[in-house]
N, C-alpha and C positions, 0 to 999 in steps of 0.2 A: 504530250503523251506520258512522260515520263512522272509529271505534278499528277497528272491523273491515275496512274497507278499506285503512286504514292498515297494519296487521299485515300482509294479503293482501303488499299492496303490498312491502312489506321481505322478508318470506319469498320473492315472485317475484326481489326481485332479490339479495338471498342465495345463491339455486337460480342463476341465472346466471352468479352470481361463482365459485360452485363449480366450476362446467362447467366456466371460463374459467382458474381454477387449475388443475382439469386437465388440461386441454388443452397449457396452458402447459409444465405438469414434462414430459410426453409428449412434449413438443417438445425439450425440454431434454436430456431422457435419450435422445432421439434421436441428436443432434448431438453427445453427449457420447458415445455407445456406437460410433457413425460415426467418431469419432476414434482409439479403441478397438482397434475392428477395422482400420482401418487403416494405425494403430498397430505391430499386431501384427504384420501383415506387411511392414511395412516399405515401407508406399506412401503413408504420410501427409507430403502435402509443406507448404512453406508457403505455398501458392495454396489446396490444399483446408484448410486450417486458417482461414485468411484467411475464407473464404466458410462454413463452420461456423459462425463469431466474427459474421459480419456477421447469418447466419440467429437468435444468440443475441440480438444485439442488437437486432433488428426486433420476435423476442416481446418481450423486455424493453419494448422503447418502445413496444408495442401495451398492453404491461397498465399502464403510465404513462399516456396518452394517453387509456385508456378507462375511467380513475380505479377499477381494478381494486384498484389499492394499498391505495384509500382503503376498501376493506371490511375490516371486523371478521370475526373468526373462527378456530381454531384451525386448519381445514384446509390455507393457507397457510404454516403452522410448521411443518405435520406432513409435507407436501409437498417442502417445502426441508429438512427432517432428514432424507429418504428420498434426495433425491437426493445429500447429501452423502455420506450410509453409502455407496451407490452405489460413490463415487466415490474414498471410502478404499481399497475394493479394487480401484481400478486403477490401471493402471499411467500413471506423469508422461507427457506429451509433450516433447520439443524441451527436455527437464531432465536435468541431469545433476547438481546441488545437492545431492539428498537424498541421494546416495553420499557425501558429505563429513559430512553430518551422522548418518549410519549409524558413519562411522570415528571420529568426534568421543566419541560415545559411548562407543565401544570404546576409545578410549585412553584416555578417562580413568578410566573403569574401571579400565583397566591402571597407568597410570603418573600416577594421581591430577589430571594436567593439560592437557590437549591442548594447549596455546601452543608454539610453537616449536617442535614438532615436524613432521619434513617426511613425509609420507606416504609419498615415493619412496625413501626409507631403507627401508622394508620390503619393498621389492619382492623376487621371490624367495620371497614366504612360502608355506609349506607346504599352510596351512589352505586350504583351497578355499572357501569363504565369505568369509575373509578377502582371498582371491586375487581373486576377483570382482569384491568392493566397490573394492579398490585399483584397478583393471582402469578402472572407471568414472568417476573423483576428475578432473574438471578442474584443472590446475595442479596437479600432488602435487609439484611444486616447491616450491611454497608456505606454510606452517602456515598454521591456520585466522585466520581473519577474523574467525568470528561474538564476540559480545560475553559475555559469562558466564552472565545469565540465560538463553540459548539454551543453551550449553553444558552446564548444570544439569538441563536441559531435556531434551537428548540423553542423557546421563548418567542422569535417568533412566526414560528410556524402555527405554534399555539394559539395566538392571536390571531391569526390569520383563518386557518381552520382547526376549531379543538380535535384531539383526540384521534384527528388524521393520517395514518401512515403512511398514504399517496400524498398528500402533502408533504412530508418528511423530504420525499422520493423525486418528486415533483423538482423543487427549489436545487436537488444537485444539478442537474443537468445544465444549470449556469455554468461553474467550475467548471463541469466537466467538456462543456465545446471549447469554453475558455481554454481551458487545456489543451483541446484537441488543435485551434487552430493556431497556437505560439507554438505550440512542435510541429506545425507545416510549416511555418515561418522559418523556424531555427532549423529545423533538420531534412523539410523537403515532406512529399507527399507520400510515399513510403512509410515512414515515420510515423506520422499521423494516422495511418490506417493501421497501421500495425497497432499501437494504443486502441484505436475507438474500439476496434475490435476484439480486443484480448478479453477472450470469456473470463476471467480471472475478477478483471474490473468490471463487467458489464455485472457479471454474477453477486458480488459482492459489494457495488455500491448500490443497483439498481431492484436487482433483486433483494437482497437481505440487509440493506439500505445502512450500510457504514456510511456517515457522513466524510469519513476520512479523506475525499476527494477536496474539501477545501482546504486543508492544510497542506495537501498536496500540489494544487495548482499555486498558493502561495509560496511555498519552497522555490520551485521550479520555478518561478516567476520572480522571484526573488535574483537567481543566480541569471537569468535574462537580463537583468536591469544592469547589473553589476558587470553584464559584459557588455553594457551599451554607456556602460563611465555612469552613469546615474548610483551614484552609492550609496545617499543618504537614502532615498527610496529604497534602494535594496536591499541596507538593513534594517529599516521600519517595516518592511513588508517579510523578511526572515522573522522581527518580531514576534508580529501577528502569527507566523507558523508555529511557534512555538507556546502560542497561547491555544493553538488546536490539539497538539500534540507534540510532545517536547523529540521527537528524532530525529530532526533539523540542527539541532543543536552538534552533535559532533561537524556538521559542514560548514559552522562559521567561521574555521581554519581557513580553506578554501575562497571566502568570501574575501576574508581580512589579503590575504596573498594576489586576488586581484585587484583590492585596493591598493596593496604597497608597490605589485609593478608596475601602478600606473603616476604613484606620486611619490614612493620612497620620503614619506614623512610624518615622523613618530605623534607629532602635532596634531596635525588633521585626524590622523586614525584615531586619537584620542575623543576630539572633538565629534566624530564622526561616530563613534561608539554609542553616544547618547541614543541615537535615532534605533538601535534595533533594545535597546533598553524603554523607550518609549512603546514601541511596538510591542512588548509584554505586557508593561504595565495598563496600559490603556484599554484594553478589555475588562481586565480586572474592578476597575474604578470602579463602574456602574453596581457590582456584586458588593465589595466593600464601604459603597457607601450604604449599604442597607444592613450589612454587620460585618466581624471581620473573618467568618470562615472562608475559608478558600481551596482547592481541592487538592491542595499541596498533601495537608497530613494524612489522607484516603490512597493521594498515589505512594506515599511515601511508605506506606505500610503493603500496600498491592506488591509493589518493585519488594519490597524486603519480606514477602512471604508466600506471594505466587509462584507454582510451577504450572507450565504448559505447554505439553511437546516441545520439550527442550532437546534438540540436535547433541551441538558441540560442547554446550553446557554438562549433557552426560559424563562427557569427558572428562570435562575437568572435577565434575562432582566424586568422581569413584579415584581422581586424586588427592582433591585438597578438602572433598566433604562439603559440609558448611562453608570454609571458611570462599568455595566459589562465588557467593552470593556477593561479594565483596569486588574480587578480582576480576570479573567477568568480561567485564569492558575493557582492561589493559591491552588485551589484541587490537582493539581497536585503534587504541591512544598510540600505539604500538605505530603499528602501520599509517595511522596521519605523520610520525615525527619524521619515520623512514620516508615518508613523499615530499618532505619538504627538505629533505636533501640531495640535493643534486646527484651525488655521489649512488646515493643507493635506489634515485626513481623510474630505474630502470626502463627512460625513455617512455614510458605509460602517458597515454594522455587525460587530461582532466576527466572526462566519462568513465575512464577505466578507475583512476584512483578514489572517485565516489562511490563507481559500482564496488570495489573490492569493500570499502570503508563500510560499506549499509551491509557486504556478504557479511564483514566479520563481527557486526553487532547486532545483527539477529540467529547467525550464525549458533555464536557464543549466550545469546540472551536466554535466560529461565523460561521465558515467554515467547512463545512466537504463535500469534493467532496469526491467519490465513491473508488477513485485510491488512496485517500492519505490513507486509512486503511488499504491498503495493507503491508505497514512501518509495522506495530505488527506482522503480518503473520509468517516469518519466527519464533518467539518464543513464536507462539501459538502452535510449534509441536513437543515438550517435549515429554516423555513416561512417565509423569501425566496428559499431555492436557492441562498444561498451564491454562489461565484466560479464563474459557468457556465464559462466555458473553463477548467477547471479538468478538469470533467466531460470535455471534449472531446481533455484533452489525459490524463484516466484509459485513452480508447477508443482514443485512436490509439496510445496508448504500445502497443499490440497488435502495433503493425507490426514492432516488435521481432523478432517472431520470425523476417520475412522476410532470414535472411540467408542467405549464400553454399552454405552449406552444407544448406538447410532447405529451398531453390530448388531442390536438386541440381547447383548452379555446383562440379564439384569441380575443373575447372581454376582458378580464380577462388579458389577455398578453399588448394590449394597456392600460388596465387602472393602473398593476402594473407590466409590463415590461418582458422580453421574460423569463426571467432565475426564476422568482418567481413561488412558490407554493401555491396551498391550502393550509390554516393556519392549517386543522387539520391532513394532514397527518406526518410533522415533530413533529407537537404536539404530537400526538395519539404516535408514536414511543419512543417519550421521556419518555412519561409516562409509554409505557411499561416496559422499563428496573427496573421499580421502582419492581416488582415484580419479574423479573429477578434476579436482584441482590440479594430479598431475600430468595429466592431459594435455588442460588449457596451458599447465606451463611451456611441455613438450612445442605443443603444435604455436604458443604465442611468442616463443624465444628460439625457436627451430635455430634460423639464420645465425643467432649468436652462437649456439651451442656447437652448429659448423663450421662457424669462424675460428673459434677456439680451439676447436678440434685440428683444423687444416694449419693454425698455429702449434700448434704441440709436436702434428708431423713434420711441419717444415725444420721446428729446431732439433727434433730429432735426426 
């Protein structure tokens, strides 16, 4: 009797979890179709996008809150693969990116290498497909940016289907289960539903089709290997992350630190160094063996002369000026030296010290688009929760979109250009966290701070 109540019982609440994922996608695809259509017409601003995003995030924190996550069952996979297909065939918002990686494609098809070469040099062109795509290229001043595994990437999709943006859209969705189910694996099913569904990523890979999901499943798959002793893998496949996008790069501290607690030997690490230096270069090859640009001197000059809702960067700008563009990242560098000393790691676990490390260098960065905070995501979903204002600062980097031109400020857009904001809305964010963080301190060191405390009385 007692096994049969129990059953009952799990099947009722099975049957509610069900309801409650549908309910959810229903909602999803609401405010995703809402954007859609207004979209199309050309009435989608960044207030009603604003309030969409807020509507996403209320389901989201309702199926958190009502431990929806924590149900087993295929219907929540199958729910979140529907609404991605969805969302392959429609069209980006407030994005204009994927036109570069359409053209990316198509050059190197053409001329074996997209580096160095400037988009606006084509202008004029005949092909009316090709006409289009140039029409849309932010900066065709510029050569591309993206890093080789992207390139490869675009390349060939191109091959595949020309001029395709469901195609583009299509081919993440490898990465992205791949991702989904290493973080059931490592973290439990919780975890992984919390990811598939974070309108954040669904919005921003599937929708307005950042390829950024393969560098990210590489990262994070990187730091799996590395805790399963596999090292040379782990850093040939750290590598490859950084031939997607180089933000990986501050976590190969962490990588080298669970090599040396498992061999303590200067030798190997040496020898073993090779393989995530193979992993950069090896992308690369295919591009310079057809010439030698490469998209180093494009990023090099972006990094030394981009701003973009810049947070904690304000900060430091209205101290040091210019000479911020420089010092930016010392926080960063800051806080790896401090974790690898005992002394000062304040008992933090590995999730915690990467989520802090990724707060404080987008934090601190000139730049922060909406899609590159997605990089910390996968090891914001530990079974501690990882670095919470981490989370806080994935949701507000949302505000991003709120600029001059998204508002319909287009006096505002002529006098400081399409991509600028209101001074006080990256302001007002920045400062926020200042209360944030002392929060998380308050409420994540409670215990010590009462220790201390009941120490002070006692010698008094």
């Amino acid at each position: 009797m007692e096994f049969e109540r129990n059953k009952e019982r799990r099947n009722h609440i099975l049957s509610r979890a069900n309801l409650i994922w549908i309910l959810a996608s229903f909602a999803y695809l609401f405010i995703f179709l809402f954007w859609e259509v207004k979209n199309k017409e050309r009435s989608l601003t960044g207030s009603l996008y604003i309030l969409g995003f807020c509507g996403l995030s209320i389901v989201y924190g309702f199926l958190f809150f009502t431990k929806t996550f924590e149900t087993s069952g295929r219907l929540n996979f199958v729910l979140g693969l529907i609404l991605r297909v969805v969302l392959i065939f429609s069209v980006p918002i407030f994005e204009d990116d994927w036109a570069r990686y359409l053209w990316d494609g198509w050059i190197s098809s053409e001329k074996g290498n997209p580096y160095g070469i400037i988009p606006e040099s084509f202008f004029g062109e005949l092909d009316p497909i090709r006409a289009e795509i140039l029409s849309r290229i932010n900066h065709p001043d510029w050569p591309t940016i993206y890093g080789p595994v992207l390139e490869i990437y675009f390349y060939l999709a191109h091959l595949l289907f020309p001029w395709r943006l469901w195609a583009l859209k299509l081919f993440l969705l490898v990465p992205d289960i791949l991702l989904f189910f290493l973080i059931r694996t490592k973290y439990g099913i919780r975890s992984s539903s919390l990811y598939f569904w974070n309108p954040i990523l669904i919005k921003e890979i599937f929708l307005n089709s950042h390829p950024d999901i393969i560098g990210i499943f590489l990262l994070f798959y990187s730091f799996y290997l590395a805790e399963k002793g596999r090292y040379r893998l782990s850093f040939f496949i750290w590598g490859l992350s950084l031939a997607v996008k180089g933000f990986g790069v501050m976590l190969f501290p962490f990588l080298l630190k669970l090599h040396w607690g498992r061999y303590h030997n200067w030798k190997k690490a040496g020898v073993d160094a090779i393989f995530p230096i193979l992993g950069i270069t090896l992308p690369y090859s295919p591009f310079l063996f057809f010439s030698k640009e490469t998209d180093f001197v494009a990023l090099s000059r972006f990094i030394g002369s981009f701003t973009f809702f810049p947070l904690g960067y304000n900060i430091l700008y209205a101290i040091f000026g210019e000479f911020s563009r420089t010092i930016w990242v010392i926080p960063t560098v800051f806080s790896i030296l401090l974790f690898f000393n005992k002394k000062y790691s304040f008992d933090l676990g590995e999730e915690e010290k990467i989520g802090i490390t990724f707060f404080l260098f987008f934090y601190f960065s000139p730049v922060v688009n909406a899609w590159y905070l997605l990089w910390m995501f996968p090891f914001l979903l530990g079974i501690r929760g990882g670095f919470w204002p981490s989370w806080a600062l994935l949701f507000l980097g949302q505000f991003s979109y709120l600029n001059y031109a998204n508002l319909g400020d287009w006096k505002s857009v002529l006098e400081k250009g399409y991509y600028a904001h209101p001074d006080w809305i990256p302001a007002s964010i920045g400062i926020l966290f200042v209360p944030i963080l002392l929060v998380w301190y308050r409420t994540r060191f409670s215990s010590k701070i009462i220790k201390s405390l009941g120490k002070s009385s006692t010698l008094s």
